[in-house]
C-alpha positions in Angstrom: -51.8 -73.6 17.2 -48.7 -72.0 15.8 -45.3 -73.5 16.1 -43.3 -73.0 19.1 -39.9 -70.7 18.3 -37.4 -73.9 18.9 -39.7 -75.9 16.5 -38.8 -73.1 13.8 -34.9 -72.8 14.2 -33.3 -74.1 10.7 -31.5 -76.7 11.0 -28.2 -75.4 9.9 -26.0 -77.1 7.6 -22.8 -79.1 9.0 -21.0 -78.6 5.9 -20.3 -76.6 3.0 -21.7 -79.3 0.6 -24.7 -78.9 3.0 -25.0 -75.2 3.1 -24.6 -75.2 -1.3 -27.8 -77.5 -1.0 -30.0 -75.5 1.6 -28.8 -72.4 -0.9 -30.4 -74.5 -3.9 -33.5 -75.3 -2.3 -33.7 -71.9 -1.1 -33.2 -70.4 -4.7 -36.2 -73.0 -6.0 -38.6 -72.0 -3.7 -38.4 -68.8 -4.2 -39.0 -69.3 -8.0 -42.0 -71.7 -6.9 -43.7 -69.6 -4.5 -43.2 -66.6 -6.7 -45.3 -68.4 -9.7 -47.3 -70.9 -8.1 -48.2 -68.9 -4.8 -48.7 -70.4 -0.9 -51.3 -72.7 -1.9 -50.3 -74.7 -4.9 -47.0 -74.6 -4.1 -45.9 -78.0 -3.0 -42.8 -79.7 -1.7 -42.5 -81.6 -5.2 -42.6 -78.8 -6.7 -39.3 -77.3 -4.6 -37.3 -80.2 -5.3 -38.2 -80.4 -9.1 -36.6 -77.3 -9.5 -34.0 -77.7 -7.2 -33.1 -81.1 -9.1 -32.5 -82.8 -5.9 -34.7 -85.5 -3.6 -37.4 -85.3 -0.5 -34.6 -86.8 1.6 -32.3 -83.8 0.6 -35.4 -81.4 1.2 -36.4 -82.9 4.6 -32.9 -82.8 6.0 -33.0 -78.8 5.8 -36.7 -77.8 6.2 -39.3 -79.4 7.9 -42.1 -78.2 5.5 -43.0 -75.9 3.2 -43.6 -73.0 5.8 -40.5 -73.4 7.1 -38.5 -72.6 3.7 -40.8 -69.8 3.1 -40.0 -68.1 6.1 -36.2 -68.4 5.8 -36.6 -67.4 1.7 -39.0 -63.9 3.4 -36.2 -63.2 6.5 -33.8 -61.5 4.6 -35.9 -59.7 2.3 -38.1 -58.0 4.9 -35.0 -57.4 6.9 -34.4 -55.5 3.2 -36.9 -53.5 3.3 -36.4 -52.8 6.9 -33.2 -51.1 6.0 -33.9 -49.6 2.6 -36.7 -47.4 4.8 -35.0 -46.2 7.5 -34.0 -42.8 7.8 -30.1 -41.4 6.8 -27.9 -40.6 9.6 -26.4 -37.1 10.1 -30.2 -35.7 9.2 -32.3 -33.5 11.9 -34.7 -35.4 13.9 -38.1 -33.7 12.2 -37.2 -35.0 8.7 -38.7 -32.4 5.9 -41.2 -33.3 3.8 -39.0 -34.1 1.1 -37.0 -36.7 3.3 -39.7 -38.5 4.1 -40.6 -38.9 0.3 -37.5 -39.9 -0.6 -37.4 -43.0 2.3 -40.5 -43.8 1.2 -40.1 -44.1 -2.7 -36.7 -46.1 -1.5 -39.1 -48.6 0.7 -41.0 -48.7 -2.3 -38.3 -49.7 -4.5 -37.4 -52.8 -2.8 -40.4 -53.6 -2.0 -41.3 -54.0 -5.9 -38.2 -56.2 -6.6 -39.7 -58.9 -3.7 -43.1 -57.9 -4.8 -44.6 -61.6 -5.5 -43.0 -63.2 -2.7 -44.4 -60.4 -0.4 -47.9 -61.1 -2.0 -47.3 -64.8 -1.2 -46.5 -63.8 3.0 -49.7 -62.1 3.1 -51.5 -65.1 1.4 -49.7 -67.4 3.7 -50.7 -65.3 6.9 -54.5 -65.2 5.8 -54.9 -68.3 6.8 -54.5 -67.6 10.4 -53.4 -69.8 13.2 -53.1 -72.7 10.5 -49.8 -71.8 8.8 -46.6 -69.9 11.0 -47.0 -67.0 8.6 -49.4 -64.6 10.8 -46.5 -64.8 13.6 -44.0 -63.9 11.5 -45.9 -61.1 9.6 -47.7 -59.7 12.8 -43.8 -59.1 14.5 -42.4 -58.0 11.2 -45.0 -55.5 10.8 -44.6 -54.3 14.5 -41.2 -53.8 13.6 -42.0 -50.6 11.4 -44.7 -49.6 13.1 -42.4 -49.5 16.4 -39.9 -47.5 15.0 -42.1 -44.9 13.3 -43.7 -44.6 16.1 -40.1 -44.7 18.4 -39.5 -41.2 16.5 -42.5 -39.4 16.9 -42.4 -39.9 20.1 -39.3 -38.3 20.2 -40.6 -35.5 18.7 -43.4 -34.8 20.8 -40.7 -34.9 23.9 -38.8 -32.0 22.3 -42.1 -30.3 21.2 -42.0 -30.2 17.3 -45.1 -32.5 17.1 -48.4 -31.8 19.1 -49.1 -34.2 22.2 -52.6 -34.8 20.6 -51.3 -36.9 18.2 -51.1 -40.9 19.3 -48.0 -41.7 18.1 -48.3 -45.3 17.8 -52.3 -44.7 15.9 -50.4 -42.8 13.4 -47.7 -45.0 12.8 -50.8 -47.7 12.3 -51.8 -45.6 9.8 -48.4 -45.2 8.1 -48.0 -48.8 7.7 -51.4 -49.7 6.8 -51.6 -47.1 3.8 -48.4 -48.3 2.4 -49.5 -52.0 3.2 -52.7 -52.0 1.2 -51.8 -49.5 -1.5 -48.4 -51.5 -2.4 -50.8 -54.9 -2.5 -53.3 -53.1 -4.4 -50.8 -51.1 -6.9 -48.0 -53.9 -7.0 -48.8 -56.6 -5.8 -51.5 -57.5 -8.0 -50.1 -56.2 -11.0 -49.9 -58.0 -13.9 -46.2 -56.5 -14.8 -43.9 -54.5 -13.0 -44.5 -51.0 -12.5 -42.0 -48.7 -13.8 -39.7 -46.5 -11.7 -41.8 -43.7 -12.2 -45.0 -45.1 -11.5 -43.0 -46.1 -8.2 -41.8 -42.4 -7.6 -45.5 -41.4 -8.1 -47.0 -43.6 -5.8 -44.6 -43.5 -3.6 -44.7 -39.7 -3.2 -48.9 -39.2 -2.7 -48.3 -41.7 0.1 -45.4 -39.6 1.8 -47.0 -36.3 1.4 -50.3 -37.1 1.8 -49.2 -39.0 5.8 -46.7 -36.5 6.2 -49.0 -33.4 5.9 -51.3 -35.0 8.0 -49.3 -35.5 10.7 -47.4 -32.1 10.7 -49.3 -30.0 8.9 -50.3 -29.3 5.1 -46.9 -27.1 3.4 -47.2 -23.6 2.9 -47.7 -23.0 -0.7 -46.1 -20.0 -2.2 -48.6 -17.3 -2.9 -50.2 -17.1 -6.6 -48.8 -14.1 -8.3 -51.8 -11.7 -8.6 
């Protein structure tokens, strides 16, 4: 069974000293989990690094789940941000809006890139790590939102009541899921801005016309 929410609180630091540690151990991890991945990565391994002891570990994080979730918070929360759409813009974003937010996704996506990989090794294991909770409600999060808007375009009729809103914002976020796992994820090194810019534009256009319509071209010159 997964952990109840109060079992997962961090237990915060009492002092700066305290704080300076639980920043260390935090920094280490992510350098372990990053190389090592969910499964090798050990608590010996996190305090190696760190330079410190289990006691020192164990008085911040009660395992090695715990620490990865609070190294993973932030950068989802990221992510979250870097995608969302730029205030003062009109409610049906062009086509070239929604490229853009998605190429910025993109880009911090790839800077976290291995430490995403390791949340979705972590949450294949199911009910036997805290990781499917935590990537099941941080996916939901998107997918709420994306869908959040087309509802609101269906209420002021720029987008056909036909459409399930929250089906294609399923489709949104599993597209980008699996293509950044497949293109960046497993990549051997990272890919270059415009391999980013690529990918990230095919995605945009190719959900984007789907949903709203394929763009007039401009007629060939006869």
């Amino acid at each position: 069974m997964l952990e109840t929410d109060s079992e997962l609180e961090p237990l915060t630091p009492a002092t700066a000293k305290g704080a300076a540690m639980r920043q260390r151990l935090l920094n280490a991890s992510a350098r372990v989990f990053a190389r090592k991945g969910y499964e090798a990565t050990r608590v010996q391994d996190i305090v190696k690094i760190a330079r410190t002891s289990y006691g020192n570990f164990y008085r911040h994080f009660r395992n090695k789940d715990e620490i990865l979730l609070a190294v993973l918070r932030p950068l989802v929360d990221e992510i979250y941000v870097a995608s969302k759409r730029r205030s003062g813009r009109s409610l049906k974003a062009t086509e070239a809006e929604f490229v853009e937010n998605t190429i910025a996704y993109l880009k911090i996506y790839v800077q976290h890139r291995k430490l995403l990989r390791v949340m979705r090794e972590a949450a294949a294991r199911g009910e036997k790590a805290t990781f499917l909770s935590l990537y099941v409600t941080e996916r939901s999060r998107f997918v709420r939102r994306t869908a959040t808007w087309l509802i609101r375009l269906q209420g002021v009729g720029e987008l056909s009541r036909e459409l399930d809103p929250e089906m294609a914002a399923e489709v949104l976020g599993a597209t980008m899921e699996q293509v950044a796992y497949m293109k960046f994820d497993l990549a051997s090194e990272d890919p270059s801005e415009a391999e980013i810019e690529h990918i990230g534009s095919h995605c945009a256009k190719i959900w984007y016309r789907g949903v709203f319509g394929a763009k007039d071209e401009p007629a060939a010159p006869r």
